[in-house]
ZAMARGU-4260 file (C-alpha; in steps of 0.2 Angstrom, whole numbers, plus 5000, padded with zeros to 4 digits):
<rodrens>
0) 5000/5000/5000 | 5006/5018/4996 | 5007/5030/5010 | 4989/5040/5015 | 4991/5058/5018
5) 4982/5071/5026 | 4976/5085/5017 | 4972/5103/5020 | 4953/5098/5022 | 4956/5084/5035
10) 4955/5071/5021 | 4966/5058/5013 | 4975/5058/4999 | 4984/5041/4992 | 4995/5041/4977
15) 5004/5030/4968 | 4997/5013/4975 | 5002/4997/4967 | 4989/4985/4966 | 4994/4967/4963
20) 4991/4960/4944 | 4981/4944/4955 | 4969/4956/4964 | 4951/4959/4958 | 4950/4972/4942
25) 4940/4986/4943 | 4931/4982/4961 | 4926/4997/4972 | 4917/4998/4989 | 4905/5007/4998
30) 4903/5010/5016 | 4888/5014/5022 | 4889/5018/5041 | 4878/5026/5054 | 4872/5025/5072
35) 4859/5014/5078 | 4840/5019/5070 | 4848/5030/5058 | 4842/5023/5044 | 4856/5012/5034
40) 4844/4998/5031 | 4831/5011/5024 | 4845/5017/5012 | 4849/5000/5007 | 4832/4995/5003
45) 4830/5011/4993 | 4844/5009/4983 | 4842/4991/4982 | 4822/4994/4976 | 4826/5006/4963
50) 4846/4997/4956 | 4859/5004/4953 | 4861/5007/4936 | 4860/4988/4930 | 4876/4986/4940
55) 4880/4969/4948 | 4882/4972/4968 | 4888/4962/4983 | 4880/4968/4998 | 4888/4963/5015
60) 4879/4968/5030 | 4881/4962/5050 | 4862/4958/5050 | 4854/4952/5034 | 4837/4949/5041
65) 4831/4967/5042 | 4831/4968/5022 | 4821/4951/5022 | 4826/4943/5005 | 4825/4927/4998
70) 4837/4916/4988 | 4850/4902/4986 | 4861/4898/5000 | 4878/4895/4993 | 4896/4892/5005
75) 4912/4899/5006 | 4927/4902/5015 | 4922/4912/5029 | 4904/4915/5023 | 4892/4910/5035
80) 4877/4915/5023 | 4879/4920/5005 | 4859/4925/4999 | 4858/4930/4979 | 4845/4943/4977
85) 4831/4943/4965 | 4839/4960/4955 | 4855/4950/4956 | 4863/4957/4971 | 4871/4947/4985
90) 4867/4949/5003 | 4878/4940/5018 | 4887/4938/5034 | 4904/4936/5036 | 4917/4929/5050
95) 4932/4935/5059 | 4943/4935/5041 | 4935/4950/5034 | 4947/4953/5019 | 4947/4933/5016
100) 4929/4933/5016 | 4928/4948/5003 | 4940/4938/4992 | 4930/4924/4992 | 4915/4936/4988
105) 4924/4945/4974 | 4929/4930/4965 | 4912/4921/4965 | 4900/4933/4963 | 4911/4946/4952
110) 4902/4962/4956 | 4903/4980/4949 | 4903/4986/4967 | 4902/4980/4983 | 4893/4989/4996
115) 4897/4986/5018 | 4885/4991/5029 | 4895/4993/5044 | 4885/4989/5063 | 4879/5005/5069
120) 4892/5007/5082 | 4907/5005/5070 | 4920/5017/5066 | 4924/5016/5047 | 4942/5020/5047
125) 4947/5001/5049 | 4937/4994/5037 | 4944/5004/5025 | 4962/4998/5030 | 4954/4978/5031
130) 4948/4981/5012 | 4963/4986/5005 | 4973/4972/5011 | 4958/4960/5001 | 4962/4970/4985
135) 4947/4982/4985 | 4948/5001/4984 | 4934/5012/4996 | 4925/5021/4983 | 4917/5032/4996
140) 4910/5031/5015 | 4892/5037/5017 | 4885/5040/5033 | 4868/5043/5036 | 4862/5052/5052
145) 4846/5055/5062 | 4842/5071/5061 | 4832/5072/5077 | 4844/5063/5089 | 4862/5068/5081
150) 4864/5081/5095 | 4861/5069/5109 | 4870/5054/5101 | 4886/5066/5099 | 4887/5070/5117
155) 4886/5054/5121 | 4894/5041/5109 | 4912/5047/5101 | 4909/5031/5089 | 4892/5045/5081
160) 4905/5057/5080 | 4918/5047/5069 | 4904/5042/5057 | 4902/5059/5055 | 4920/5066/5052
165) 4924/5051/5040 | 4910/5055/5031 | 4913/5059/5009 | 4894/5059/5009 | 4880/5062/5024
170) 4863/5058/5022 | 4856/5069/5034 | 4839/5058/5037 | 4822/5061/5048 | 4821/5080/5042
175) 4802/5079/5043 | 4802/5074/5062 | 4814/5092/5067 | 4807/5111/5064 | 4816/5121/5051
180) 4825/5131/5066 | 4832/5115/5074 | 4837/5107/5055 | 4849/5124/5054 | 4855/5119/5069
185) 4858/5101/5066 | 4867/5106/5050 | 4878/5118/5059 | 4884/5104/5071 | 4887/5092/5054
190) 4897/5106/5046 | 4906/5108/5062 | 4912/5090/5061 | 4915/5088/5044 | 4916/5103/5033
195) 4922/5093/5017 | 4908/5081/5013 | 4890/5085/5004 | 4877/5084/5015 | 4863/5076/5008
200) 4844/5082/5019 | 4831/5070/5016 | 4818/5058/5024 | 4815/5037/5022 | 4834/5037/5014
205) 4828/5044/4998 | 4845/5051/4989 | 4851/5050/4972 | 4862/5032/4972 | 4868/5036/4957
210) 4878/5049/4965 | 4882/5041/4982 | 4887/5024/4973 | 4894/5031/4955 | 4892/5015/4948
215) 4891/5021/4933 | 4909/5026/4933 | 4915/5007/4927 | 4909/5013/4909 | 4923/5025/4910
220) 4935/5012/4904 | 4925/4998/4899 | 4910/5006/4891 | 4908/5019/4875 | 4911/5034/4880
225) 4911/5051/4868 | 4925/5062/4865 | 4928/5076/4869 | 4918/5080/4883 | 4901/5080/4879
230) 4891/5083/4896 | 4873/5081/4905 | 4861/5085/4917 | 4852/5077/4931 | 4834/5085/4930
235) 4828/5094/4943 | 4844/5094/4955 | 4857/5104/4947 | 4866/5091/4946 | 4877/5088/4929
240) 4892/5077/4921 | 4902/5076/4909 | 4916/5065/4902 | 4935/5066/4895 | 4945/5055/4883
245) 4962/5057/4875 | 4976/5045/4867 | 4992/5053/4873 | 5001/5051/4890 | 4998/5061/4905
250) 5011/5069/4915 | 5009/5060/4935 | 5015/5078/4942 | 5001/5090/4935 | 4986/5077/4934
255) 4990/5075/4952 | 4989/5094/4955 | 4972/5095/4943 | 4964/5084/4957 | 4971/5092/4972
260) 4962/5107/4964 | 4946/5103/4960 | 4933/5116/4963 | 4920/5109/4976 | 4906/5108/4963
265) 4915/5093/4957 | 4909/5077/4968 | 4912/5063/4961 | 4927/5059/4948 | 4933/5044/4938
270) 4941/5037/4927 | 4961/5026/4919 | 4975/5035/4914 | 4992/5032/4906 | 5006/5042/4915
275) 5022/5043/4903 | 5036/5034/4910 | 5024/5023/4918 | 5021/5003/4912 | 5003/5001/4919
280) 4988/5011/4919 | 4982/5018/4935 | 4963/5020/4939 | 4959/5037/4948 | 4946/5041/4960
285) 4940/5059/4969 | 4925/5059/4981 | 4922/5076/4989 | 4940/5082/4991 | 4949/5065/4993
290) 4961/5058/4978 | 4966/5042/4975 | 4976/5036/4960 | 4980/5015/4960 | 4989/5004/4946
295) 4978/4995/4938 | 4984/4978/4927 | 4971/4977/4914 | 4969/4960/4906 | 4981/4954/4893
300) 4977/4962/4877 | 4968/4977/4885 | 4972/4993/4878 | 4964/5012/4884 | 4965/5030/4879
305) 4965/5041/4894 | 4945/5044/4900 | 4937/5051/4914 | 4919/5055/4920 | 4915/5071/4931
310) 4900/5073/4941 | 4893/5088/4952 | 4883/5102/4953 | 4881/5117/4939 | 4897/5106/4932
315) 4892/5110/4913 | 4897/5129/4919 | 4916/5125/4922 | 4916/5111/4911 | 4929/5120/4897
320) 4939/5128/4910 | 4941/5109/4917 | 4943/5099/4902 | 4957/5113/4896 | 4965/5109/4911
325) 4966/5092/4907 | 4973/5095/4892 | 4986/5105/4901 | 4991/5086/4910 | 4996/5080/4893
330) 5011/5075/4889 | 5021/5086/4874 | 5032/5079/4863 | 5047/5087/4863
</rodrens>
């Protein structure tokens, strides 16, 4: 593993990590935390009701029984229940070997994405650290929290305050049970913990997944994609993308720069690049103000221009400044 750094926002940074030509391709994972009653399992079953974009998902959680799903039993090592949903998505429980049990997961099931809900008095940071050492990169942590008991809850448990501050996305749930005045207040006190992640207000865990999950950034390398930057918008939430494709070699120095300055509009970004100098390609990933760029060992015969996806809000407005600045991380020829 590559070294984790601090950033100015109180986030991490990783670059340059090598990940093994044996490990899983192209597999990301979501954490989904929060205190007891918050509402994770709500979120889930959202998310779970509505897809996530035709994407093929492992869903570990600590108690399965709450989503209520019927399917095959199947076995492996250190799975004590492996049940396939009826949309294709995996639900189970899992021993002590966590990274051994999301191994075995990975290589029988496949996924696009894996998603973890954690128990609601977990801290996040070490489940991040146990799914890199099985191979799997933290696409994002997003905690949800109850908007009527946060204040209590973060007097009394430090574990609802870690939720909070390792947060890239909060679902700020149960607005409809607090008065506009306290909901200010409530924000306030989120903000104060965590100033760097978007805050999401809503009630029964009804969010956008395709923005929490970004599971549709897997088409960035292995789906068509247009050239030169065509963009879109999300109806009704100001919420737009666009994409970037180019053949030539990126310079590490100034790509890694481009992301450290990203405006905060952009939430989510993407996509495989080719440093020059470099053998393999490296994967990148931004989620509200964290960076991370992995090698990535494509299959044998694999061959990809660089091509990104970009996804936040009023993003069409800076999309020419951004994709000129990615230009600018292209290598010259001399």
């Amino acid at each position: 593993m590559g070294a984790v750094r601090a950033d100015d926002a109180g986030g991490w940074r990783e670059v340059g990590t090598k990940v093994a030509a044996s490990a899983p391709k192209l597999v990301a994972a979501d954490i989904v935390t929060g205190f007891l009653g918050s509402g994770k399992t709500t979120l889930l079953k959202a998310v779970l009701r509505n897809g996530l974009a035709g994407r093929k998902v492992a869903l570990i959680v600590n108690d399965f029984a709450e989503i209520g799903v019927d399917g095959v039993v199947l076995q492996g090592m250190n799975v004590d229940r492996l049940v396939e949903l009826p949309n294709g998505c995996v639900c189970c429980t899992i021993g002590s070997r966590f990274a051994l049990a999301v191994q075995e997961i990975v290589e029988t099931v496949q996924p696009h994405l894996l998603v973890i809900e954690t128990s609601g008095v977990a801290e996040p940071g070490p489940l991040v650290s146990e799914l890199a050492l099985a191979g799997v990169r933290t696409d994002a942590v997003i905690t949800t929290v109850d908007a009527e008991w946060i204040e209590r809850l973060c007097k009394e448990s430090v574990a609802a305050i870690q939720q909070v501050e390792q947060a890239d996305f909060i679902v700020l749930n149960k607005i409809d049970l607090v008065s506009p005045r306290r909901l200010r207040r409530v924000e306030r006190l989120v903000r104060k913990l965590n100033h760097r992640a978007l805050l999401l207000p809503t009630t029964y865990g009804q969010v956008d997944a395709g923005l929490l999950f970004a599971t549709g950034a897997g088409a960035s390398w292995r789906g068509p994609m247009a050239a030169g930057g065509n963009g879109s918008r999300h109806p009704g939430d100001g919420i737009g993308s666009f994409s970037f494709r180019h053949p030539g070699l990126m310079v590490r120095s100034r790509f890694e720069e481009f992301l450290q300055r990203l405006p905060r509009e952009v939430y989510r970004a993407k996509g495989v690049v080719k440093f020059a100098g470099e053998g393999w390609y490296s994967v990148f990933n931004y989620t509200c103000g964290r960076s991370r760029i992995d090698w990535l060992a494509p299959a044998e015969g694999d061959r990809f221009d660089n091509r990104a996806v970009f996804l936040g809000r009023d993003l069409l407005k800076r999309r020419e400044d951004l994709l000129r600045r990615l230009e600018e991380c292209v290598e010259r020829a001399a």
